[in-house]
Residue frames as qw, qx, qy, qz and C-alpha x, y, z in Angstrom:
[[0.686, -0.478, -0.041, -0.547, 7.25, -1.15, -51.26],
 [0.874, -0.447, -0.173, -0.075, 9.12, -4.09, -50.00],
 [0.500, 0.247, -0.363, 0.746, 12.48, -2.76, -49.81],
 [0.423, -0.580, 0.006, -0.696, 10.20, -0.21, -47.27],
 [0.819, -0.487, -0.103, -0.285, 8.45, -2.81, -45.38],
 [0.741, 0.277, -0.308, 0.528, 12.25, -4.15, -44.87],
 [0.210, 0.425, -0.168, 0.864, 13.56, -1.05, -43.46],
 [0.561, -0.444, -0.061, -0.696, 10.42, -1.04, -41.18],
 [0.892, -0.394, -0.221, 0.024, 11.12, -4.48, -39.57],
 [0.680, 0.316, -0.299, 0.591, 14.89, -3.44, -39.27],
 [0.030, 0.547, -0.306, 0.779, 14.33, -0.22, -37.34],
 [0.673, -0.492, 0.001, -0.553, 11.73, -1.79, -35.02],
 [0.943, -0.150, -0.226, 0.194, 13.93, -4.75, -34.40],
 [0.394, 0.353, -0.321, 0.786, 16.90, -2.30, -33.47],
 [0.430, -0.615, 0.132, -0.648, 14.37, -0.65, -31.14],
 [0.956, -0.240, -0.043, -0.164, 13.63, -3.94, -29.55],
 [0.832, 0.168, -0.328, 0.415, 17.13, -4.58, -29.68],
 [0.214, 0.504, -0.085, 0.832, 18.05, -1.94, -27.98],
 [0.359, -0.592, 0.327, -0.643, 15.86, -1.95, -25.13],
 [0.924, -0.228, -0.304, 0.032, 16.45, -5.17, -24.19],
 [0.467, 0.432, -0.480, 0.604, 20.07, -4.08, -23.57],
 [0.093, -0.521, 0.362, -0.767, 18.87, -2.48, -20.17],
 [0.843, -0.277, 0.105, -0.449, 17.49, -5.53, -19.17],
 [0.584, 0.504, -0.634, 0.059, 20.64, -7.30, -19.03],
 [0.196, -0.050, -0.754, 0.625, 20.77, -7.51, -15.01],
 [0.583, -0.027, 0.807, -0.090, 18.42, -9.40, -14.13],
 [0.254, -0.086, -0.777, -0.570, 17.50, -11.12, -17.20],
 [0.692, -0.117, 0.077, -0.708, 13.83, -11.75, -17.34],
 [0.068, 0.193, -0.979, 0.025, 14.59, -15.59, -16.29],
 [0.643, -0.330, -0.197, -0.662, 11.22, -17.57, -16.05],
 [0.316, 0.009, -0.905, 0.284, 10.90, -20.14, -12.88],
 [0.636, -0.313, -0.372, -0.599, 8.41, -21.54, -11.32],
 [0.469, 0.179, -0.756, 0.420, 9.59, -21.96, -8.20],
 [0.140, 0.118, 0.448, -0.875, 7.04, -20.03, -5.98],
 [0.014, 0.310, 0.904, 0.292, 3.48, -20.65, -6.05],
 [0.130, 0.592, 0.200, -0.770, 1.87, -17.08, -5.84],
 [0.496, 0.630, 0.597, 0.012, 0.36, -15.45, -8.60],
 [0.250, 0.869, -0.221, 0.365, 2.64, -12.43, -8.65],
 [0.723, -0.630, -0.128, 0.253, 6.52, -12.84, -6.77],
 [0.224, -0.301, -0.638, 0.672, 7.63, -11.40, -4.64],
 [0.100, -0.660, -0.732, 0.136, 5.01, -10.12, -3.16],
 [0.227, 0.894, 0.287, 0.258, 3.00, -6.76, -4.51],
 [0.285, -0.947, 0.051, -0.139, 4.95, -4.73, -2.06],
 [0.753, -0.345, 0.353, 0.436, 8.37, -6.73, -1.76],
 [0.582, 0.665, 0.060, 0.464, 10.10, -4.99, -4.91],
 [0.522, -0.232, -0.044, 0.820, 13.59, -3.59, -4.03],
 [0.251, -0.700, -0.274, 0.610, 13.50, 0.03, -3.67],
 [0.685, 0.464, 0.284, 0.485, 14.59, 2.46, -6.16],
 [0.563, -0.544, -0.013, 0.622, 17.15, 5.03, -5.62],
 [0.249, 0.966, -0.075, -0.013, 16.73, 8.64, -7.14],
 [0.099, 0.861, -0.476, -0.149, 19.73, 8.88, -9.70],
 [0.010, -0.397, 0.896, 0.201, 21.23, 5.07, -9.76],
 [0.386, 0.227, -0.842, -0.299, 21.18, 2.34, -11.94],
 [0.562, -0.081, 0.614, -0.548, 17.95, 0.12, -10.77],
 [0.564, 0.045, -0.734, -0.376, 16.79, -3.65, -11.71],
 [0.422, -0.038, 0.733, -0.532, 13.92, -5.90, -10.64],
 [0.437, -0.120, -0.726, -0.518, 11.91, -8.85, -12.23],
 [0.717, 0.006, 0.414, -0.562, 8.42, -10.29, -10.62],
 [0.006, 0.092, -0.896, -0.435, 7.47, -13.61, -11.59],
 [0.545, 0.027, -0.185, -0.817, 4.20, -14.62, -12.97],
 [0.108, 0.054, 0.987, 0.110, 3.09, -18.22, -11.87],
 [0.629, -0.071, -0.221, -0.742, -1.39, -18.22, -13.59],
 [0.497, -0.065, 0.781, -0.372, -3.41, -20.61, -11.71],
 [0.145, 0.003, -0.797, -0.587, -5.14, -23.08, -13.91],
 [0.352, -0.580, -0.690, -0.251, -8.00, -22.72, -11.66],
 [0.060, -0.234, 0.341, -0.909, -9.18, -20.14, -9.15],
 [0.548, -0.035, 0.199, -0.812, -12.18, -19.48, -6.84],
 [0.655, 0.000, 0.673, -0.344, -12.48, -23.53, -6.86],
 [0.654, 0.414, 0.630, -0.061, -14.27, -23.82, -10.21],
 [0.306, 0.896, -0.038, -0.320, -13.41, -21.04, -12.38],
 [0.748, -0.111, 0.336, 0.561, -10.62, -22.13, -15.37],
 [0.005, 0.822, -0.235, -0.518, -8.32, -19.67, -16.39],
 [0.829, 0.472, 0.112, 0.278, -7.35, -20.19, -20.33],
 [0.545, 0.409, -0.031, 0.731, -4.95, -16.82, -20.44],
 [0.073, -0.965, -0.178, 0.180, -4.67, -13.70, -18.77],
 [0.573, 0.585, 0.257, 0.513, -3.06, -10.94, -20.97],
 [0.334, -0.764, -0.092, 0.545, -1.08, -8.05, -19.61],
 [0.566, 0.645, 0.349, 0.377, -1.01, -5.13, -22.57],
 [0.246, 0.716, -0.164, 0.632, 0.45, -2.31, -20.45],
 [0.607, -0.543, -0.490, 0.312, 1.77, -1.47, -17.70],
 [0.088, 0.729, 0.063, 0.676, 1.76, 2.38, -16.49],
 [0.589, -0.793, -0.091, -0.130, 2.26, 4.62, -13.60],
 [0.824, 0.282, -0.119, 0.477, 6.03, 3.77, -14.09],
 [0.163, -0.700, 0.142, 0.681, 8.89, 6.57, -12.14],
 [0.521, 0.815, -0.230, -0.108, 10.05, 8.55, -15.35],
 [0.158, -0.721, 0.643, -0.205, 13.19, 6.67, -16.17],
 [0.348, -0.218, 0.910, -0.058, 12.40, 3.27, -15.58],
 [0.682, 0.193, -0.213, -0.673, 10.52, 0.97, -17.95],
 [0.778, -0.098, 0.595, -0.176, 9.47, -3.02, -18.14],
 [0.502, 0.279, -0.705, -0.416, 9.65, -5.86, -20.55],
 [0.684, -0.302, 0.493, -0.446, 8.28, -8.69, -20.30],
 [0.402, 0.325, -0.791, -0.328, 8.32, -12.78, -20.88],
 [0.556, 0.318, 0.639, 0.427, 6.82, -14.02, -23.01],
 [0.181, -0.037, 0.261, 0.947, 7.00, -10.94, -24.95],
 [0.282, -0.422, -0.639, -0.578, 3.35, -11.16, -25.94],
 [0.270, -0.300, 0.333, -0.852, 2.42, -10.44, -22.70],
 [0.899, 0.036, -0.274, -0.340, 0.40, -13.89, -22.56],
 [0.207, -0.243, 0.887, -0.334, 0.33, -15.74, -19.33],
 [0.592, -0.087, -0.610, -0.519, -1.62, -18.93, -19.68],
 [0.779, -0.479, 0.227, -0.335, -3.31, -20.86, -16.71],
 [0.982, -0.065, 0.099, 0.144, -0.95, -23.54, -15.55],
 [0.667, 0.543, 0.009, 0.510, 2.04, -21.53, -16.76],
 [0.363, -0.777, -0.118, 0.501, 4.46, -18.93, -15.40],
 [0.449, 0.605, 0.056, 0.655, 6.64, -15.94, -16.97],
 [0.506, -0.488, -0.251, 0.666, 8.14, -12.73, -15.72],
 [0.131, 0.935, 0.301, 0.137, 8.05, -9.24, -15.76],
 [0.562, -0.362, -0.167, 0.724, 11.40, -6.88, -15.09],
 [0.046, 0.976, 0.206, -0.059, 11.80, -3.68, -14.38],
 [0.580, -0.114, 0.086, 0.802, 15.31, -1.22, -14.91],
 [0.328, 0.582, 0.015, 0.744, 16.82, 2.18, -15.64],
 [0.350, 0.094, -0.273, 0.891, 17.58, 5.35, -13.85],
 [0.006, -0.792, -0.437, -0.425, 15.05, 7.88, -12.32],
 [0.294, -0.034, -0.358, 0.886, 14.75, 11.40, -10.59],
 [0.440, -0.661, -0.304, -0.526, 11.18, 11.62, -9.88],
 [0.422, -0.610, 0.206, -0.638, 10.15, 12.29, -6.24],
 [0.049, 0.106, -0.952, 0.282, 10.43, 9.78, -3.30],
 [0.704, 0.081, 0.229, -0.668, 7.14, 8.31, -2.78],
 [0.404, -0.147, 0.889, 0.161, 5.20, 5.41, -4.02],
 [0.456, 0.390, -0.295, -0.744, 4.05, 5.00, -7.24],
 [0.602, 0.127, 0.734, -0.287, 1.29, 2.56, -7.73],
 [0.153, -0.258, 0.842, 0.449, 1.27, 0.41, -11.14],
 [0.714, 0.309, 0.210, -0.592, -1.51, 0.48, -13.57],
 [0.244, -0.043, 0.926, 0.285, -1.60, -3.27, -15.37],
 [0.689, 0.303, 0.169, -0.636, -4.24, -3.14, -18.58],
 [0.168, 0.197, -0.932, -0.255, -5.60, -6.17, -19.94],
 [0.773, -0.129, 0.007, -0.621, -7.99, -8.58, -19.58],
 [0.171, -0.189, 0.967, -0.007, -8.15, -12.77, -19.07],
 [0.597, -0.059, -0.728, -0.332, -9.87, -15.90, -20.66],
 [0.524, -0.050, 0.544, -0.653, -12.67, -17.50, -18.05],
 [0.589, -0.031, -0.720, -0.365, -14.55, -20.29, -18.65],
 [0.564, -0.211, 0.432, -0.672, -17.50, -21.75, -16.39],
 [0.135, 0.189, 0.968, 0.100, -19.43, -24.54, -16.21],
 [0.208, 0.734, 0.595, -0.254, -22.65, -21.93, -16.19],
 [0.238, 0.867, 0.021, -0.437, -21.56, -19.04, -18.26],
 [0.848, 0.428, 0.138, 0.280, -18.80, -20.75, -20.75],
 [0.668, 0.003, 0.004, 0.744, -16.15, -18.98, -21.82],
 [0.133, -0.954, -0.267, 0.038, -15.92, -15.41, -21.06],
 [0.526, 0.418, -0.132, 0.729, -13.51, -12.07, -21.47],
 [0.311, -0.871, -0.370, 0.082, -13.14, -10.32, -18.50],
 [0.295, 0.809, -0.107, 0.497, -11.11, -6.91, -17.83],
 [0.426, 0.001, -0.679, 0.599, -8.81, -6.95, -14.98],
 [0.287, -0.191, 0.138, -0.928, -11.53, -4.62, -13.41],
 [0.862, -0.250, -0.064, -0.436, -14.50, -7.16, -13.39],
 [0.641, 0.055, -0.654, 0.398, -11.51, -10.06, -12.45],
 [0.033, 0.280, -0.574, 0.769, -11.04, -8.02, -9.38],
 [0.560, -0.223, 0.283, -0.746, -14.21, -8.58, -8.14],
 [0.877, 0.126, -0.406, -0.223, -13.80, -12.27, -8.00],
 [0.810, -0.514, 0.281, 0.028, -12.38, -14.17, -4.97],
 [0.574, -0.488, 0.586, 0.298, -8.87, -14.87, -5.23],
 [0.673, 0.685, 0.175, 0.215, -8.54, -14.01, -8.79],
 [0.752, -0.287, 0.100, 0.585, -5.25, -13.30, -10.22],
 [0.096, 0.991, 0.060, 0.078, -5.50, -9.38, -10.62],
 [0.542, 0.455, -0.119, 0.696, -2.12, -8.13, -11.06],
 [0.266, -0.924, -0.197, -0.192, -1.69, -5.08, -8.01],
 [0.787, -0.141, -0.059, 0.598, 2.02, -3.75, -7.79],
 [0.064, 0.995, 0.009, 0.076, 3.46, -0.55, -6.82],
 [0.701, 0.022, -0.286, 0.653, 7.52, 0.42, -7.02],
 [0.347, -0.909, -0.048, 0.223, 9.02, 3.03, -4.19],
 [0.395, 0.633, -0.332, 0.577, 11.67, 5.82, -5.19],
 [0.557, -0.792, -0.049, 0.244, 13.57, 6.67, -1.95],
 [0.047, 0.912, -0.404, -0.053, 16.87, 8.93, -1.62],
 [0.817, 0.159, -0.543, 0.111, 19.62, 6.84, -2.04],
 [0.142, 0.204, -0.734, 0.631, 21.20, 5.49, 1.37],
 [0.512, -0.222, 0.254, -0.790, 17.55, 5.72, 2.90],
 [0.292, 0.131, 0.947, -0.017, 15.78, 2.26, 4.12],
 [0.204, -0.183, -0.731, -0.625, 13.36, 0.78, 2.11],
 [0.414, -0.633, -0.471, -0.454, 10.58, 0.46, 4.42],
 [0.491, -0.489, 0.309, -0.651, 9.58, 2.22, 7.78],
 [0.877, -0.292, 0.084, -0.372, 8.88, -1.30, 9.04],
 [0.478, -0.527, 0.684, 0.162, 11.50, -4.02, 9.90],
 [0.323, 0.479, -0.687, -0.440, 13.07, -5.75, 6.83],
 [0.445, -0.034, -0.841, -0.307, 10.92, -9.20, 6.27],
 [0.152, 0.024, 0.766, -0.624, 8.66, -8.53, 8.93],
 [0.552, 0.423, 0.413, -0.587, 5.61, -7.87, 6.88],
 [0.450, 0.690, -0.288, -0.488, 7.16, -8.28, 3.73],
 [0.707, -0.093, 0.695, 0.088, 7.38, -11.94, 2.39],
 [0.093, 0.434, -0.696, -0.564, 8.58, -13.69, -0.64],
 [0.134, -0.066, -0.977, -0.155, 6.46, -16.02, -2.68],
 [0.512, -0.443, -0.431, -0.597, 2.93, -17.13, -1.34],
 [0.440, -0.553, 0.370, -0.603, 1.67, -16.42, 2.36],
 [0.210, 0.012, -0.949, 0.234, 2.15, -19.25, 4.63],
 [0.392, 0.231, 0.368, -0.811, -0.91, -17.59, 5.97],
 [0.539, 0.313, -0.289, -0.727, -2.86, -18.00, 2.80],
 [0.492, 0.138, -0.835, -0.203, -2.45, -21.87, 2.70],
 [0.251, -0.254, -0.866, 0.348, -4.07, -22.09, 6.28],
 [0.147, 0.340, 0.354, -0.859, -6.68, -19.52, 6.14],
 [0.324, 0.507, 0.613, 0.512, -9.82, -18.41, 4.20],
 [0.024, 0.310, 0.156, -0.937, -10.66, -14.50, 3.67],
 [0.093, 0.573, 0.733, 0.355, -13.97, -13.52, 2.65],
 [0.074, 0.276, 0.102, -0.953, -14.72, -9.79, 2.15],
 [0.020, 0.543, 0.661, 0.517, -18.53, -9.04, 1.04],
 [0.771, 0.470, 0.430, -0.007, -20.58, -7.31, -0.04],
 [0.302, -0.512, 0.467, 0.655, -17.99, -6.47, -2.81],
 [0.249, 0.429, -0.041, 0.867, -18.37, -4.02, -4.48],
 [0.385, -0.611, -0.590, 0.361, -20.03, -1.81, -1.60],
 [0.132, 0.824, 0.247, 0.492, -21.42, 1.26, -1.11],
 [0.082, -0.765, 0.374, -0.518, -19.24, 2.06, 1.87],
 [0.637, -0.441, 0.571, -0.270, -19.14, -0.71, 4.60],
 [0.763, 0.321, -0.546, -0.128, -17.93, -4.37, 4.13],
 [0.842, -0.444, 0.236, -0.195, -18.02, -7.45, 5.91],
 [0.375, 0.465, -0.773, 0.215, -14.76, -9.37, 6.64],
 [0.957, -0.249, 0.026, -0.149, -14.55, -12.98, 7.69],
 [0.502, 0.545, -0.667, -0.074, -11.57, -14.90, 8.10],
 [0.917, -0.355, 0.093, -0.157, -11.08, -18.25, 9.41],
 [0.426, 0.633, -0.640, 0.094, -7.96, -19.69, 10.32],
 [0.916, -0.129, -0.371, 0.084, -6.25, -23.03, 12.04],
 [0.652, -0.171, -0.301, 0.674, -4.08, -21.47, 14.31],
 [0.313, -0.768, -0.193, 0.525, -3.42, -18.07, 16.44],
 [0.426, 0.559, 0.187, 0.686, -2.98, -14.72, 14.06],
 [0.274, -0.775, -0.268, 0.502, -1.49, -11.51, 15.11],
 [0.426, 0.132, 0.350, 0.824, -1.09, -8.73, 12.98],
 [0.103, 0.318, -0.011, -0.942, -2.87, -5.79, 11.06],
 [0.460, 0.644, 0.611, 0.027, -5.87, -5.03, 8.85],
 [0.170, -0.518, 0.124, 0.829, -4.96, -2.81, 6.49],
 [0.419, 0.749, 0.487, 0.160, -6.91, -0.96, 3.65],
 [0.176, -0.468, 0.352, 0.792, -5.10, 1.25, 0.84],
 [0.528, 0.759, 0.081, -0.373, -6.21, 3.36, -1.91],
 [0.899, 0.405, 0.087, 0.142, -4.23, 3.17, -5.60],
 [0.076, 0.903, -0.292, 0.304, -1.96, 5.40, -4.46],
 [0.678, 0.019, -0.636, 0.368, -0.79, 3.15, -1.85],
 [0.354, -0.368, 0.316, -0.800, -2.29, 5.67, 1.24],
 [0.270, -0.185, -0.922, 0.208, -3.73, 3.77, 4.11],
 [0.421, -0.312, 0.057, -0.850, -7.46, 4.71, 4.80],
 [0.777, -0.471, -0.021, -0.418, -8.04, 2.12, 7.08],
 [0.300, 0.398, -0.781, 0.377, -5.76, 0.36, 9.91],
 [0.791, -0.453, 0.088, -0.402, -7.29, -2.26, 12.91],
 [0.111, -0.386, 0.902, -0.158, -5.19, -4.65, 14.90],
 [0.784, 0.183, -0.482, -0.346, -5.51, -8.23, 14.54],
 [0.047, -0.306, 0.908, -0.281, -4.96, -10.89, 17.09],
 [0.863, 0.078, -0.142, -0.478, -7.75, -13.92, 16.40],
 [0.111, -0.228, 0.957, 0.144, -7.70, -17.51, 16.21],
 [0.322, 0.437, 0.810, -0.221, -10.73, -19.39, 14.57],
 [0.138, 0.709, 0.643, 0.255, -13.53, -17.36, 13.26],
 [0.156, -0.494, -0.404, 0.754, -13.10, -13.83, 13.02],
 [0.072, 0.691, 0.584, 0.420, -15.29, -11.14, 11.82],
 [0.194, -0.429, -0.103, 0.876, -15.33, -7.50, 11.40],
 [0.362, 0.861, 0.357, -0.016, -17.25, -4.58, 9.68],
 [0.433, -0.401, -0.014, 0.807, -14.81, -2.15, 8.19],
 [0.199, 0.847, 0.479, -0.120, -16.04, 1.41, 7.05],
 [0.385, -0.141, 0.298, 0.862, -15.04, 3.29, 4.13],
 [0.062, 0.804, 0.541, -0.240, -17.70, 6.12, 3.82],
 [0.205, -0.869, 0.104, 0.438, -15.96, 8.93, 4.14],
 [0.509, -0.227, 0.625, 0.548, -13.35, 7.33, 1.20],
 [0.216, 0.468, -0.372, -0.772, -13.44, 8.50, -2.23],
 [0.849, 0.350, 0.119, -0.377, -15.45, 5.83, -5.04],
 [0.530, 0.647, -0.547, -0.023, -12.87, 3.25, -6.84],
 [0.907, -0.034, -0.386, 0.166, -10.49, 0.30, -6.01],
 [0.314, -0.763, 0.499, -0.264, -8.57, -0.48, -2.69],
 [0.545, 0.273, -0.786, 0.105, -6.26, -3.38, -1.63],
 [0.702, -0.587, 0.227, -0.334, -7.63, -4.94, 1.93],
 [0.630, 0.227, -0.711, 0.217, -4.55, -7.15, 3.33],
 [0.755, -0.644, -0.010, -0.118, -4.17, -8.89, 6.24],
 [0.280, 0.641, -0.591, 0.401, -0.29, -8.51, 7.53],
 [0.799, -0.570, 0.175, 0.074, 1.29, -10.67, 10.12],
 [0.380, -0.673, 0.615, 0.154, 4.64, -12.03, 10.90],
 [0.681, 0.006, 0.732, 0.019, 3.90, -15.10, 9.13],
 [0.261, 0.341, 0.795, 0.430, 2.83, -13.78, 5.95],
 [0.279, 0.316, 0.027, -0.906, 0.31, -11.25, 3.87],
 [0.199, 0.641, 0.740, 0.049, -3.12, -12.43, 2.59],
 [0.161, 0.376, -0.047, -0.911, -4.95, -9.16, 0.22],
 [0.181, 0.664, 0.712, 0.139, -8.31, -8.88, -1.92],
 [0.027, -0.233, -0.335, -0.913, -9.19, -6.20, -4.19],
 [0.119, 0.640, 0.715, -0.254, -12.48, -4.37, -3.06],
 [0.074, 0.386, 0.461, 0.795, -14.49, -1.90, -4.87],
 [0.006, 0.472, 0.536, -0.700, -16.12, 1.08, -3.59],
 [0.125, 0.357, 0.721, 0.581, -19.21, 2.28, -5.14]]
């Protein structure tokens, strides 16, 4: 029996050995240089070229407080699906166990020949909460999501052909590293959230924005698009009737930066 159990840690540590190997470039390095919650940003992952050799890491930085009052103890990431065929993740700390105040990383590698398109990233888990009215609490990355500026995981990677540009839009025009320069001079408030189709949107900001409103399904489709040029107080209704029940991503896009909030249709 324990010459077995032997043999059992040996083969699983060869597995593990073994797929680390393809995570050689980049290593999963942790740093805590960027003060986002996921970087680069959900949508800033390099591309991934049908047929060659492809690496990317995200880093993880957990706030030790959110939404003002709320303290994060952990949030746990136990899978991550939706993957091209071909390419898979690791992560560090291995356990998947980001604590508040802490940071780790996630990378991504290997080879695929699925379709171009974009293929939005299911993260399951849950995180450690703790109030001053409800104590400590487990929530699922679902009921997180419906929390202001909670640190929901929400990443999607793109196959293109190879030679082809990564995005339709100019290269770091909408797409920033790190946390929005927006985001440190603004506040977004989307309610009510969840919503049975309509939702108010506030934002307030210290200085002239121009840009987009944009609302995507999990798929990464845009079912809702509204220019943006404000300064101060602005406020909008945007209607998603017609849209299917389930999570979307609402971001504001400018030049300067990208500001987003999970909303829930119900």
């Amino acid at each position: 029996m324990r010459k077995l159990f032997l043999i059992t840690i040996i083969f699983f540590a060869s597995l593990g050995f073994a797929f680390s190997q393809g995570f050689s470039s980049p290593p999963c390095v942790i740093t805590l240089n960027d003060t986002g919650y996921y970087t680069p940003y959900y949508d800033s992952l390099p591309c991934i070229e049908q047929g060659l050799p492809y690496s990317s890491s995200m880093q993880v930085g957990m706030p030790a407080v959110f939404n003002s009052s709320i303290l994060l103890d952990s949030l746990v990431i136990t899978s991550i699906t939706g993957l091209p065929q071909g390419i898979a993740y690791v992560q560090n700390p291995p356990s998947g166990v980001y604590y508040g105040g802490s940071g780790g990383c996630i990378a991504f590698a290997g080879t695929t020949s699925n379709d171009t398109g974009s293929y939005p990233l299911g993260f399951t888990g849950y995180a450690v909460i703790s109030t001053q009215s409800s104590g400590t609490q487990i929530f699922s990355f679902s009921q997180l999501a419906e929390i202001q500026d909670a640190p929901v995981p929400v990443y999607q990677l793109h196959v293109i052909s190879p030679g082809d540009s990564c995005f339709s839009e100019p290269a770091g025009f909408y797409y920033t590293l790190g946390i929005s320069n927006l985001l440190a001079s603004s506040q977004l408030n989307v309610y009510p959230n969840p919503s049975s189709g309509d939702f108010n949107l506030e934002l307030t900001t210290d200085k002239s924005i121009t840009g987009q409103i944009i609302v995507t399904d999990i798929t990464g489709k845009t079912v809702y698009r509204q220019p943006l040029n404000t300064s101060g107080l602005y406020k909008n209704t945007i209607s998603l009737n017609n849209c299917a029940r389930g999570l979307y991503l609402l971001q504001i896009k400018t030049a300067e930066g990208l500001v987003s909030k999970s909303i829930s249709l119900q």
